[in-house]
Short mmCIF file of the C-alpha atoms (twelve columns), coordinates in Angstrom:
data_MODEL
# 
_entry.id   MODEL 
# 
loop_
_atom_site.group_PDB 
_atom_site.id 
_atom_site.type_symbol 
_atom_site.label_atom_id 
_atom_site.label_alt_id 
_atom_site.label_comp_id 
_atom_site.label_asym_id 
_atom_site.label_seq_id 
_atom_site.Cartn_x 
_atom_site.Cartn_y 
_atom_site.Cartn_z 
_atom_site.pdbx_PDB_model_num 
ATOM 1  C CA . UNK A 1  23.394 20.597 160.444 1 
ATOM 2  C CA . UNK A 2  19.809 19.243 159.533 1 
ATOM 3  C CA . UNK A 3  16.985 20.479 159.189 1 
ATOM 4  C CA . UNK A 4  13.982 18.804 158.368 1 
ATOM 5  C CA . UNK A 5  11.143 20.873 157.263 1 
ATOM 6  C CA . UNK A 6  7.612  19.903 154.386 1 
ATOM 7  C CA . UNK A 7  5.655  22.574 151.907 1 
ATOM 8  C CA . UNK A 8  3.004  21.138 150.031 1 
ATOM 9  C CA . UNK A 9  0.576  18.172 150.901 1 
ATOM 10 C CA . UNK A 10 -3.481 17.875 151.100 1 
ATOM 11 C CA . UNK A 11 -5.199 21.409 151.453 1 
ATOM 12 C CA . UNK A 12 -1.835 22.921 151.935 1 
ATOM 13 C CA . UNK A 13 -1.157 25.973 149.231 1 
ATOM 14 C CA . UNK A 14 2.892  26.013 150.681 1 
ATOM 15 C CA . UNK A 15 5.231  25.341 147.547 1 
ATOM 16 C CA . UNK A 16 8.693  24.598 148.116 1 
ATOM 17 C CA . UNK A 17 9.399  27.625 146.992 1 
ATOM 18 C CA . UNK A 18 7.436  29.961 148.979 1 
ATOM 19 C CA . UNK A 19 8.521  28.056 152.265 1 
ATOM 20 C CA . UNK A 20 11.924 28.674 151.399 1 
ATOM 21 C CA . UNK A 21 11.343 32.027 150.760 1 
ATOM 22 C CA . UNK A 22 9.377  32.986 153.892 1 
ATOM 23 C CA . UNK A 23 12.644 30.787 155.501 1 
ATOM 24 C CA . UNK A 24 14.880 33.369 154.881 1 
ATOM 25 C CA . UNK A 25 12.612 36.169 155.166 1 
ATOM 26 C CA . UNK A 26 12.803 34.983 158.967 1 
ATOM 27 C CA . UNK A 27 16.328 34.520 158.963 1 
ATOM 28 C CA . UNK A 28 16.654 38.176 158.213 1 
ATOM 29 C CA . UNK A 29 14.629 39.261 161.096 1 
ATOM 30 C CA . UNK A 30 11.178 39.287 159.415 1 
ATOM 31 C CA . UNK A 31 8.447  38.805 162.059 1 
ATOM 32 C CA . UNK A 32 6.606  35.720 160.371 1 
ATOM 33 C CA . UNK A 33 3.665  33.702 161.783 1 
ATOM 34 C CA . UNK A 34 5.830  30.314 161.270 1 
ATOM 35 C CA . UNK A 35 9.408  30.012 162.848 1 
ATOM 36 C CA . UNK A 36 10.366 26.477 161.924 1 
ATOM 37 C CA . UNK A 37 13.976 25.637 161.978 1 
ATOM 38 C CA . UNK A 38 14.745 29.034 163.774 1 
ATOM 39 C CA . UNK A 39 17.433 28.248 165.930 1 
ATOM 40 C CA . UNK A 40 19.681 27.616 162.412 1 
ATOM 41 C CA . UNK A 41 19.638 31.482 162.202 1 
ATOM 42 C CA . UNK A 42 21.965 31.445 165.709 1 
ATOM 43 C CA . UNK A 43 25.009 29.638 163.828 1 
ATOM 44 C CA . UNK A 44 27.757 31.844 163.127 1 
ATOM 45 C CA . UNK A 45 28.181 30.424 159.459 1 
ATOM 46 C CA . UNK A 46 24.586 30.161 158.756 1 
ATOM 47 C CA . UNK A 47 25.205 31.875 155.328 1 
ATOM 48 C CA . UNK A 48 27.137 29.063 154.467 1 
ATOM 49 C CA . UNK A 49 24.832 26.567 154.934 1 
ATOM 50 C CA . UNK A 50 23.189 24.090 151.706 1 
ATOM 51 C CA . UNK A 51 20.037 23.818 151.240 1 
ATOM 52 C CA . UNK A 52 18.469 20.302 149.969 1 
ATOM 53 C CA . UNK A 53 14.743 18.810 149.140 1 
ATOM 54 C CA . UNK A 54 13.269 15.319 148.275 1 
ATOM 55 C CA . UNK A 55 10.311 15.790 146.321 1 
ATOM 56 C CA . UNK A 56 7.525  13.556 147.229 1 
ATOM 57 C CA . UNK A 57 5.275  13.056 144.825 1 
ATOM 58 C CA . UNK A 58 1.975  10.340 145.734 1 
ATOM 59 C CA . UNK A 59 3.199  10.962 149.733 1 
ATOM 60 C CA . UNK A 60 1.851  13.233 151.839 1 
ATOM 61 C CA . UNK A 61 4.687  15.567 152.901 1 
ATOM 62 C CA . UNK A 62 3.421  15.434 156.799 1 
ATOM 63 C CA . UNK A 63 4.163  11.553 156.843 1 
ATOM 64 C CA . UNK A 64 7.592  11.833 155.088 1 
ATOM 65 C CA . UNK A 65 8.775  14.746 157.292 1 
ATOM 66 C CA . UNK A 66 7.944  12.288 160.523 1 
ATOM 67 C CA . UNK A 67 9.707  9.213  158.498 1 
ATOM 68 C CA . UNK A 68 12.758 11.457 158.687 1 
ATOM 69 C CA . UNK A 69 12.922 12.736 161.687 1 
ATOM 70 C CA . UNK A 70 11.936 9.294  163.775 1 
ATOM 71 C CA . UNK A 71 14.751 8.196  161.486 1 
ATOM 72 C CA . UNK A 72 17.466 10.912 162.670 1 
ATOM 73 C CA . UNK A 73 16.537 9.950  165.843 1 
ATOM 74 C CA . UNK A 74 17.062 6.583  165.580 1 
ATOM 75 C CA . UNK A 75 20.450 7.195  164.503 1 
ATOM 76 C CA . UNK A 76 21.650 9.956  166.487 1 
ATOM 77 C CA . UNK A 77 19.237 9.818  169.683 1 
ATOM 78 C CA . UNK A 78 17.602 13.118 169.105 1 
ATOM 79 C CA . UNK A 79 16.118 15.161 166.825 1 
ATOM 80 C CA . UNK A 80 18.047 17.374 164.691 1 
ATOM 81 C CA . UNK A 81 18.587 20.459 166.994 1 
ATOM 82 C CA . UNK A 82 16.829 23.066 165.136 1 
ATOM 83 C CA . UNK A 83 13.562 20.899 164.607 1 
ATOM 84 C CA . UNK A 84 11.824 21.529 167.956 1 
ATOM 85 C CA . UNK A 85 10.867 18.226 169.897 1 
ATOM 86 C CA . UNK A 86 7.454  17.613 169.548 1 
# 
C-alpha cells in the first residue's frame, strides 16, 4: 500500500507533522477541508499500516511528490490507488 503525499515547500506553512496529524484526524471521521489519500481509510487493516517520509531539503516538495508518483507509475502502470489520478 502507497501512498504518496508532501507538507512543506514555498509559501506552504504544512509541517510533516501537522499533515500527518490532520491525516488521521480524517481517518477518524473528522470532516477536513483536504482528503488526500482517503480511500486508505477503506482497508480493513488500515491500523496496521507504516507510515514513512523522505525529507527533502533544497527540493520543493511539489516536484518530488510528482518524481514519485510518475515513477510508481512507470513501474506498476498506475498510480498508487489511494493517490487520486490527476
Amino acid at each position: 500500500m502507497v501512498y504518496i503525499g508532501k507538507a512543506g515547500g514555498p509559501g506552504k506553512n504544512a509541517t510533516l507533522r501537522s499533515r500527518m496529524r490532520q491525516y488521521m484526524r480524517f481517518g477518524q471521521g473528522e470532516a477536513l477541508g483536504h482528503c488526500g489519500g482517503r480511500y486508505i481509510w477503506q482497508l480493513s487493516d488500515s491500523r496496521d499500516l507504516v507510515v514513512c517520509w523522505k525529507p527533502t531539503t533544497g527540493e520543493d516538495p511539489r516536484d518530488v511528490e510528482r518524481e514519485l508518483i510518475d515513477e510508481f507509475k512507470a513501474i506498476y502502470g498506475r498510480h498508487p490507488f489511494v493517490n487520486l489520478a490527476d
